[in-house]
FILO-562407 format. One line per field, with one value per residue: residue number from 0; x, z, y of N, C-alpha, C, O in turn. Coordinates in steps of 0.02 Angstrom, whole numbers, padded with zeros to 5 digits, m for minus. Layout:
<lumtis>
roza: (NUM, ...)
nu: (X, ...)
nw: (Z, ...)
nv: (Y, ...)
cau: (X, ...)
caw: (Z, ...)
cav: (Y, ...)
cu: (X, ...)
cw: (Z, ...)
cv: (Y, ...)
ou: (X, ...)
ow: (Z, ...)
ov: (Y, ...)
</lumtis>
This chain:
<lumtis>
roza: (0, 1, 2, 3, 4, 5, 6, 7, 8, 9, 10, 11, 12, 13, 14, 15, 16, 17, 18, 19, 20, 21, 22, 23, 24, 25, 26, 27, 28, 29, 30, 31, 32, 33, 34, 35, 36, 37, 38, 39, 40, 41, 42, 43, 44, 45, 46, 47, 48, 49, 50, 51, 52, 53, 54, 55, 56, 57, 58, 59, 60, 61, 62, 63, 64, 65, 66, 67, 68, 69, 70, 71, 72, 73, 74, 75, 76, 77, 78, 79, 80, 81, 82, 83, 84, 85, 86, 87, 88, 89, 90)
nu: (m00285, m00203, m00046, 00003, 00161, 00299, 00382, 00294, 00229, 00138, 00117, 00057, m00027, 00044, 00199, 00246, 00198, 00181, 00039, m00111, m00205, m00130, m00082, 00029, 00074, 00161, 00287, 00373, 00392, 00334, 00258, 00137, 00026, m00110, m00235, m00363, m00510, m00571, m00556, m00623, m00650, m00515, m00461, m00541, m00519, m00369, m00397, m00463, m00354, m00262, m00344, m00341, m00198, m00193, m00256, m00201, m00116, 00004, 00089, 00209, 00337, 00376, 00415, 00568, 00584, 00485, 00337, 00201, 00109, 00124, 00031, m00088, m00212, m00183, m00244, m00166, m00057, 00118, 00185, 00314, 00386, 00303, 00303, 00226, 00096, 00103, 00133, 00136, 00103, 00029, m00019)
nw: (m00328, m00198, m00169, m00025, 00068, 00143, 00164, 00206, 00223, 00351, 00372, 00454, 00485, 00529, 00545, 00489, 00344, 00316, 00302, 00382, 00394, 00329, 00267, 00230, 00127, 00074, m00003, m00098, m00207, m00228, m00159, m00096, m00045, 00040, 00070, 00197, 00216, 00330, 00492, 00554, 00422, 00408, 00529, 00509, 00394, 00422, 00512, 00432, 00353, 00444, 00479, 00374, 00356, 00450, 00445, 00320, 00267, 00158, 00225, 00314, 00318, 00217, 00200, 00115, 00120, 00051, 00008, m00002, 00074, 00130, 00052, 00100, 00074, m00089, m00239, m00334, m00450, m00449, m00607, m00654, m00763, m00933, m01053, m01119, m01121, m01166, m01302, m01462, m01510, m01441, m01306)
nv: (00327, 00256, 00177, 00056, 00043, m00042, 00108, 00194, 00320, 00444, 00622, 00782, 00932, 01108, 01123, 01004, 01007, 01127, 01190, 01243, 01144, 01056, 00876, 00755, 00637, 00526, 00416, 00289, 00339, 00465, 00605, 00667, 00805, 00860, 00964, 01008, 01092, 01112, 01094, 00973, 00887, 00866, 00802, 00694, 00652, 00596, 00499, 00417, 00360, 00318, 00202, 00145, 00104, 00043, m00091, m00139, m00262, m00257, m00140, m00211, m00285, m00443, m00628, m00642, m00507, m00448, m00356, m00421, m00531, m00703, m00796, m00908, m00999, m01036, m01062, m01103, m01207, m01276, m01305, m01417, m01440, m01393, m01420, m01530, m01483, m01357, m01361, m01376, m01488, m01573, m01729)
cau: (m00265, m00141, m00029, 00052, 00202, 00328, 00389, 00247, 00244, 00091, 00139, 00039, 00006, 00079, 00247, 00240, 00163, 00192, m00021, m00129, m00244, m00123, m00093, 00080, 00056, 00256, 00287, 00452, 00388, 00298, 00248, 00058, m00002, m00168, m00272, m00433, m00551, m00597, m00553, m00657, m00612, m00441, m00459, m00580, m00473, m00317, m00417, m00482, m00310, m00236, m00373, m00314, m00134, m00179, m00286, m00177, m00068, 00059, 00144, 00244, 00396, 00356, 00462, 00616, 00573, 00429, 00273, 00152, 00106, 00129, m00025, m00071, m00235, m00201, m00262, m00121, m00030, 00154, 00212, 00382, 00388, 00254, 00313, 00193, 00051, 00088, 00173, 00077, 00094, m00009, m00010)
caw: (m00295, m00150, m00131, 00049, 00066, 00193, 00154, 00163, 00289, 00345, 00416, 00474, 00517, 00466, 00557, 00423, 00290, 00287, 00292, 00447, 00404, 00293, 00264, 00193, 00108, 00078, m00022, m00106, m00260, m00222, m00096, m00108, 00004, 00028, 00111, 00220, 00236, 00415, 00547, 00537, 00364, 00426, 00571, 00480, 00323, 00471, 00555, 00385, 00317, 00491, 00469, 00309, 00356, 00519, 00403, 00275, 00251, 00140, 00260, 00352, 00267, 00220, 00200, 00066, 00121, 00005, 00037, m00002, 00137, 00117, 00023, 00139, 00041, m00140, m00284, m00377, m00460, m00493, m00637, m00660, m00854, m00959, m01122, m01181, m01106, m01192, m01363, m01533, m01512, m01365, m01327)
cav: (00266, 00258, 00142, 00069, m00017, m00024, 00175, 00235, 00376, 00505, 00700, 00819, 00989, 01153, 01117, 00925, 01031, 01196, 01235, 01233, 01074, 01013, 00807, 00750, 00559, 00481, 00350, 00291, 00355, 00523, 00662, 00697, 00865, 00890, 01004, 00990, 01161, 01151, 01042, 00926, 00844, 00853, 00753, 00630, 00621, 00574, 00462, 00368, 00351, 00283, 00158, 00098, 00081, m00033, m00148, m00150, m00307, m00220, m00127, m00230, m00343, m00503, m00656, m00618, m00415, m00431, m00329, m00467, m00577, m00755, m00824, m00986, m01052, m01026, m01112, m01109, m01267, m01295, m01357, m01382, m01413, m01380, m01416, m01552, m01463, m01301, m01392, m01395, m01605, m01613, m01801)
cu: (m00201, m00120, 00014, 00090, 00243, 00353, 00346, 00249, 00160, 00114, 00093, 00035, 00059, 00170, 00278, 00242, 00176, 00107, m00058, m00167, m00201, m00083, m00034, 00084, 00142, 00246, 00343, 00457, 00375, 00300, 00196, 00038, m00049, m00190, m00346, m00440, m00560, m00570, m00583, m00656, m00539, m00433, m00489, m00539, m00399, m00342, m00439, m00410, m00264, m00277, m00364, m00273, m00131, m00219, m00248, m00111, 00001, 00118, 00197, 00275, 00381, 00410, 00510, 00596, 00518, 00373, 00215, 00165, 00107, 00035, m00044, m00154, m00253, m00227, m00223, m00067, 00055, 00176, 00286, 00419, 00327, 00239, 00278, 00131, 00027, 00122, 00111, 00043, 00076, m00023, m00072)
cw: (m00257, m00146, m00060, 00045, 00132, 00219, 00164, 00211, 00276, 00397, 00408, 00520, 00498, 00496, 00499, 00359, 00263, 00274, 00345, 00479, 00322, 00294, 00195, 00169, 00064, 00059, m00070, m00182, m00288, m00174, m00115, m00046, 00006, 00066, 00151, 00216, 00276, 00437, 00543, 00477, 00371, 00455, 00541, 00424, 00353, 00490, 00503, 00353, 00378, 00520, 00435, 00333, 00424, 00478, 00363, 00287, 00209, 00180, 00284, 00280, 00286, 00221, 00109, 00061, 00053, 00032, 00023, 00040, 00104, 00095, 00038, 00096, m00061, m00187, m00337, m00399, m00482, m00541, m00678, m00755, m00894, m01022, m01160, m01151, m01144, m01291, m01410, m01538, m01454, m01364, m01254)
cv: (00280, 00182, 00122, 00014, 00025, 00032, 00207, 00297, 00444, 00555, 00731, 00870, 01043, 01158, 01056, 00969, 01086, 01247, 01194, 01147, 01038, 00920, 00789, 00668, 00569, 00406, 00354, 00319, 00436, 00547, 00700, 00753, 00862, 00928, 01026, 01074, 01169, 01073, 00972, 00846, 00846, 00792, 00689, 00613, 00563, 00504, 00393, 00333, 00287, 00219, 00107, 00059, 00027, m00104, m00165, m00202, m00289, m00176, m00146, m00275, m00412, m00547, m00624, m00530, m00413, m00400, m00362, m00517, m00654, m00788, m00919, m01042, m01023, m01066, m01122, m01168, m01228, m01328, m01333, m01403, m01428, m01405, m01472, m01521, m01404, m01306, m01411, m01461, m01630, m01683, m01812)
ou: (m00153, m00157, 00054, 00074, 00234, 00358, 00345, 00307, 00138, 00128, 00069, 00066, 00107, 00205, 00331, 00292, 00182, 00101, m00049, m00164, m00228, m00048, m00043, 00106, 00165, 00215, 00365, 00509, 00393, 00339, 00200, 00038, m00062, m00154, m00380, m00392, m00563, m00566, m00552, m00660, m00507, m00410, m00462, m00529, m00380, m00305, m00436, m00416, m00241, m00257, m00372, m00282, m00088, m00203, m00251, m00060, 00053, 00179, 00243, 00253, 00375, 00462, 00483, 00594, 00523, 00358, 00166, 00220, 00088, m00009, m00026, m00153, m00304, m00234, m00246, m00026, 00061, 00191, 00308, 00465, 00302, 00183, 00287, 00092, m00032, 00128, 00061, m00011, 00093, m00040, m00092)
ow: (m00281, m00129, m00037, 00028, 00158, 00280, 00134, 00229, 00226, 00455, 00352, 00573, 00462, 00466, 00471, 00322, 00203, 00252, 00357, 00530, 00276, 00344, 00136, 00217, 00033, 00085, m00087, m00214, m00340, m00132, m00144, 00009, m00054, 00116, 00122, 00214, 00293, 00408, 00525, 00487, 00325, 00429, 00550, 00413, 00324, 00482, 00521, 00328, 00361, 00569, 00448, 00340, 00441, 00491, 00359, 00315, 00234, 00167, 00283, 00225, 00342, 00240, 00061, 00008, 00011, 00088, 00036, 00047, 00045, 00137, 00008, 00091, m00088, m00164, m00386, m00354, m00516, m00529, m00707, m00788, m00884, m01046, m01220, m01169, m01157, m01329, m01402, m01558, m01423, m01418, m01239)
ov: (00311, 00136, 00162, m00043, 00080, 00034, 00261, 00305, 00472, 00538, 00723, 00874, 01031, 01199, 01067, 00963, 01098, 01305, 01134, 01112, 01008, 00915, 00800, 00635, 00617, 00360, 00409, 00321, 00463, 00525, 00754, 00726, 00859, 00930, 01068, 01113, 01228, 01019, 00922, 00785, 00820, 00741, 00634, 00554, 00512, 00456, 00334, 00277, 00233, 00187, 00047, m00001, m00013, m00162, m00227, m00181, m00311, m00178, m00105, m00291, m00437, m00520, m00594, m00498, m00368, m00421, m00327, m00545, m00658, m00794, m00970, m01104, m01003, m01122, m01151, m01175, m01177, m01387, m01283, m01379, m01483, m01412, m01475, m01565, m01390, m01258, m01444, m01481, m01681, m01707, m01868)
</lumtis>
């Protein structure tokens, strides 16, 4: 599992990498290398990944620099005290 957040950063190439078809994945946690066999799964592995990261809602900073986007139809209730709801003496 990858995750993407605003850090996330992709390099490639053996100038990025240090190996001819290799694929440098950056994230504020890690530094994953990998390495394609031929061309081919290089470019397609590039091309799948730079797919992700334009779909992906995480990237970009949300409101309060959060990486979750504002959630506009949730189903979620406030309640702002609970305590006979969650109290042994439910009434």
């Amino acid at each position: 599992m990858l995750l993407f957040d605003h850090n996330f950063e992709l390099k490639y190439g053996k100038e990025e990498t240090g190996r001819r078809f290799g694929i440098a994945l950056l994230t504020t946690a890690r530094k994953l290398v990998l390495e394609a066999k031929y061309l081919f799964g290089f470019v397609d592995l590039i091309a799948s990944i730079k797919d992700a990261l334009r779909l992906s809602p995480y990237v970009d900073l949300h409101r309060y620099d959060s990486f979750a986007p504002i959630r506009e139809k949730a189903t979620c209730k406030w309640f702002v005290d609970g305590e006979v709801k969650y109290s042994n003496n439910e009434k």
